[in-house]
VOZAMAR-106475 format. One record per residue: x negated, y, z of N, C-alpha, C, O in turn. Coordinates in steps of 0.1 Angstrom, whole numbers, plus 5000, padded with zeros to 4 digits. Each point is the difference from the previous one (the first is absolute). Last residue first. Layout:
REM residues N
XYZXYZXYZXYZ;...
//
This chain:
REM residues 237
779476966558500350094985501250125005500450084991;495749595034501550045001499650124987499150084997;497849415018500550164995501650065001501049934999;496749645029500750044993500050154993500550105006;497249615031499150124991501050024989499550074991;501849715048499449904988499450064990499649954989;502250255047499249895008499249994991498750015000;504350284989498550105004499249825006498849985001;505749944988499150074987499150025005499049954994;504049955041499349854993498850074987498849974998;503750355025499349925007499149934993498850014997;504850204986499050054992498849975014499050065000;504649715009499649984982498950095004499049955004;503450125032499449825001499249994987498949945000;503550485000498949975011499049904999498850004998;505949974986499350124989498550005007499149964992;504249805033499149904993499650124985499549954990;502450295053498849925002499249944989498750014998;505450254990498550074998499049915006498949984995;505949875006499150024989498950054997499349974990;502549975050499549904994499550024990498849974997;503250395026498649985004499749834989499049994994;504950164996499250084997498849975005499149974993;504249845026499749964984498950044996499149934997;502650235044499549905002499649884987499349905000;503350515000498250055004499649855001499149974992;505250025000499450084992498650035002499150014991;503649895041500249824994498950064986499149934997;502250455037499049915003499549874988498949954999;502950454979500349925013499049935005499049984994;499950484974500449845001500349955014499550045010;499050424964500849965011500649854998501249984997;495450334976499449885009500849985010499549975010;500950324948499550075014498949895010499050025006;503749874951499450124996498750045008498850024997;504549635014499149944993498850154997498849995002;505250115009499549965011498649904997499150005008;503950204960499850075007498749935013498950035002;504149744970498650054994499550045010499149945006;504949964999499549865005498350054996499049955005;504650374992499549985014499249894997499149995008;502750094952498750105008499949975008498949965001;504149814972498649875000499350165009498949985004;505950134983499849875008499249935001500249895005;499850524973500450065017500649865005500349995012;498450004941498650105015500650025011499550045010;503049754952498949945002499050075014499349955009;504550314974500349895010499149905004499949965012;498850404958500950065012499849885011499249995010;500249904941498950015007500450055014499749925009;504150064968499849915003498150015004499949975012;502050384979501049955012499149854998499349985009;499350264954499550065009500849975018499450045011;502149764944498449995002499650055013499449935008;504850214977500249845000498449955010499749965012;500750494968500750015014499849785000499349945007;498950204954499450025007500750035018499349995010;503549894953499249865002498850135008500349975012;502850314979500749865009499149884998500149915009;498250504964500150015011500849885012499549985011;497049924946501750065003500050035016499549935009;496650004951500150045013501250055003500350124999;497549624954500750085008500349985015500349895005;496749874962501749994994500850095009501249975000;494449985010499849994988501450044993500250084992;498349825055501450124998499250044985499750115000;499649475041499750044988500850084998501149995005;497949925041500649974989499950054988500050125000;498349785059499650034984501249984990500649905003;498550105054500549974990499650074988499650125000;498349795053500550064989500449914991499649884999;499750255051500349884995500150084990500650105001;495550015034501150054995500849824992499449895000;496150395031500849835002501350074997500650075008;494350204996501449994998500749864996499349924994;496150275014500349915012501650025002500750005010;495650154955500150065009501449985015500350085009;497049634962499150154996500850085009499350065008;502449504985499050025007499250145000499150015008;506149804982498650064992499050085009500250115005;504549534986499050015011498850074997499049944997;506149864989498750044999499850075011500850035009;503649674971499450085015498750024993499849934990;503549964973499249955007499950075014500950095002;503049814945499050105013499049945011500249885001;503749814986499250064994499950125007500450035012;500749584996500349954987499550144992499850014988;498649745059500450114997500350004981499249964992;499249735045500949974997501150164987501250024995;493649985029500549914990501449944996500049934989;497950475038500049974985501049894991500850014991;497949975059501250094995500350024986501149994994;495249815024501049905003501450054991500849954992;495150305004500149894994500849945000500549954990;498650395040500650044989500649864990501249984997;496349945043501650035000500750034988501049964995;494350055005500549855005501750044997500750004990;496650375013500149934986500649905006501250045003;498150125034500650074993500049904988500549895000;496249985022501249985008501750064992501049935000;494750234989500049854997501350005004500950044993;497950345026500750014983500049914996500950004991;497950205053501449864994500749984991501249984997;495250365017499849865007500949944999500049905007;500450514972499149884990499749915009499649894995;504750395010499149975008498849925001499849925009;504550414962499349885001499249985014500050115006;503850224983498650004999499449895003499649995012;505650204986499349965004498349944999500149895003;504850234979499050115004499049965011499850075010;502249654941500250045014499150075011498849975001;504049984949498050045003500650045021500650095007;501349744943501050045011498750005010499349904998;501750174944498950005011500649995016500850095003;500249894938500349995010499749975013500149885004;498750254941499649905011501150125010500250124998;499849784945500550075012499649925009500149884999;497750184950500549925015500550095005499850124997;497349864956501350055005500649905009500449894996;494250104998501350004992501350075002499850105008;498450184995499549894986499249895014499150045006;503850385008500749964984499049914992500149984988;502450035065498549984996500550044983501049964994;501450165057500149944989498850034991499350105001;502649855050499550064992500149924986500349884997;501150205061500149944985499550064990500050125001;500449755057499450084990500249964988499949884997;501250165058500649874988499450094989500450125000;498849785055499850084990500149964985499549904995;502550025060499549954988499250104990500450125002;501749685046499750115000498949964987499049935000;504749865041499349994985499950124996500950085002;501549845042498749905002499249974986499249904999;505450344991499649925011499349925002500349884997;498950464963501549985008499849915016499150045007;498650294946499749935013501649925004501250034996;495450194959501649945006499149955013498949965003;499050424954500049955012501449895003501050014993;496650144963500550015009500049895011499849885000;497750324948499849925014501450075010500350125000;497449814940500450075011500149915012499749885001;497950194945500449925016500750105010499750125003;497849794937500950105013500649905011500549884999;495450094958501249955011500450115006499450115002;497549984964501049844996500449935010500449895000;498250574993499949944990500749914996500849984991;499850195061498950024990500349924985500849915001;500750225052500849994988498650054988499450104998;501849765060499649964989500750044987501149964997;500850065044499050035003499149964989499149965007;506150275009499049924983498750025012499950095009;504949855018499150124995499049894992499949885001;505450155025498949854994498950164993500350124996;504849785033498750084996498649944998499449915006;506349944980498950005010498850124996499850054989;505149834990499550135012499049965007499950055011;501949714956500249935015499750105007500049995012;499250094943502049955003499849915011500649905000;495450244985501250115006500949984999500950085004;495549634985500050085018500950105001500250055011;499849774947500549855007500050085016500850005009;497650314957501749974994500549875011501249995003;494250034990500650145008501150005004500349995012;497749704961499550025010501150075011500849985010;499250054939501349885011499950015016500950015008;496450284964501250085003500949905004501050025007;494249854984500150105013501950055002500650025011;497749694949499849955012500550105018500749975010;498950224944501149925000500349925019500850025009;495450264979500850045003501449974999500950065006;495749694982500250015018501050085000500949965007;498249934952500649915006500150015015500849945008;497350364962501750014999500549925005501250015003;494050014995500250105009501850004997500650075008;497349574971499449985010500950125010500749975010;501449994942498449965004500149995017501149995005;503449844959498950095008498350005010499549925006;503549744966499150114996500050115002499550084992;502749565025498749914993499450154999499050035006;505449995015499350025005498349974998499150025008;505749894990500150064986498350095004499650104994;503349375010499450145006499950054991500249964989;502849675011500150164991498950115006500250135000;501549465034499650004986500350174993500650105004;497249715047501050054993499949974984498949994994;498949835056499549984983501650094996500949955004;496849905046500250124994499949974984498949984995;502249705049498950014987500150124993500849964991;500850025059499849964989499550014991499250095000;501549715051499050124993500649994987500249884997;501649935052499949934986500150184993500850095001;497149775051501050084990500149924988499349904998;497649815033499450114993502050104996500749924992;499849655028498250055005499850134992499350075008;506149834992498449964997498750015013499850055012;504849905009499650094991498849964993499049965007;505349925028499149974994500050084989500950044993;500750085054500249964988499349984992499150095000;501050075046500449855001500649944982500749904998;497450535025501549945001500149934997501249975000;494450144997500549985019501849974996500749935007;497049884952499450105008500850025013500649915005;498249654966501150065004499450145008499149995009;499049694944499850045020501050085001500550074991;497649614958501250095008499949995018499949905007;498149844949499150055012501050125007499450085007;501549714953499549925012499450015012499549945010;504450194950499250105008499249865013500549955010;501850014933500250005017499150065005499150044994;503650134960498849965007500149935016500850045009;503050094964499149964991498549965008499549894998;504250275031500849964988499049914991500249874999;498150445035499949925003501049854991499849885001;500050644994498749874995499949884998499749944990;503550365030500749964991499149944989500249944990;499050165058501049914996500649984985500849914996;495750405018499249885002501649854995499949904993;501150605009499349954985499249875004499749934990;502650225043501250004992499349944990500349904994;496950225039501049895005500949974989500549895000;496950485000498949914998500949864999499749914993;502750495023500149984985498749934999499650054989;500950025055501549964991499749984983500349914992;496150225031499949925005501349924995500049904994;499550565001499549954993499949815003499949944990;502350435037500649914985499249984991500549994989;497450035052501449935002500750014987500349904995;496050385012500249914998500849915000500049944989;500850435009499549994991499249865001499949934989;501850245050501450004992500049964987501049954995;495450155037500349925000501549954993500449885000;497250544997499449864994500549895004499749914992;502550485024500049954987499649914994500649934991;498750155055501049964992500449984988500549904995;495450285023500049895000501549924999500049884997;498750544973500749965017499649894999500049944989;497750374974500949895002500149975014498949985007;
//
């Protein structure tokens, strides 16, 4: 994919986040709404949906018909976009795949898979960049902030091997459609390519000045404490 392209991909995806937030916005209010660089207001989080269809027909097949159920929407969703996407996982009870997106000043790895016990679809937007365990406190912190207005899916953070992704989960008990997995997968899309640079740098340790100067505080009175503990013969757990 061109960084033209992606950026064309995103842009209508960003159009149609805007369309379905407006016609949300009818029944639900939105309190926490931010305006992105054009200047239009948009959730904190895409509006994600609840995946429930009626008439599954999906209770009773076993485990190996459901992936391969699983596997042919999969597919069926990367190829009516013509993208190139390669399996890196396919066992028993999951199958996964991975592609690449880049476009301007963003550069992503978006991975999906599907699970048969339980039965899930995750959605992965896995940014290429490598933690920096000296600002992994630091790190968490932010996550938290970011987390929290989020109506759904999360940022993570897995220490083992120093990857920093946003994922999504949905249940696919009742079936894995292909336009609700395109729906799912733009909207994780857009979540990552408006909270990464802010991660990113948290990742590495590129903070502004006003930023370091926090930072040093908060670590002094972390200092000051486990100071005072070793005074008072305090135990640390």
């Amino acid at each position: 994919m061109t960084p033209e392209e992606f950026q064309e991909l995103i842009t209508k995806a960003k159009r149609e986040a805007r369309l379905q937030d407006s016609s949300a916005a009818e029944d639900t209010m939105k309190s926490d709404a931010v305006a992105d660089e054009e200047g239009v207001s948009t959730d904190s989080n895409p509006t994600l949906p609840v995946i429930l269809k009626e008439n599954a027909i999906l209770a009773g097949l076993d485990n190996q018909h459901y992936l391969t159920y699983a596997k042919n929407q999969i597919v069926e969703f990367f190829d009516r976009k013509d993208w190139h996407y390669h399996e890196i996982i396919e066992r028993p009870d999951l199958i996964a795949w991975e592609l690449g997106m880049s476009g301007d000043r963003f550069t992503v790895r978006m991975r999906v898979s599907a699970e048969a016990d339980p039965r899930v679809c995750r959605v992965d937007a896995i940014l290429p960049t490598s933690v920096n365990p000296v600002y992994d406190a630091i790190l968490c912190k932010e996550l938290i902030r970011l987390n929290q207005p989020l109506r759904y899916g999360a940022f993570q953070y897995d220490e083992s091997d120093g990857e920093l992704s946003y994922r999504y989960s949905f249940p696919t008990q009742n079936g894995l459609y292909v336009d609700d997995l395109e729906h799912v997968f733009m909207a994780v899309l857009l979540t990552a390519q408006r909270e990464f640079p802010k991660l990113q740098k948290y990742a590495v340790g590129k903070f502004t000045r006003a930023e370091e100067k926090q930072i040093q505080v908060y670590i002094e009175r972390m200092i000051r404490d486990l100071e005072l503990d070793t005074l008072w013969g305090l135990p640390h757990f």
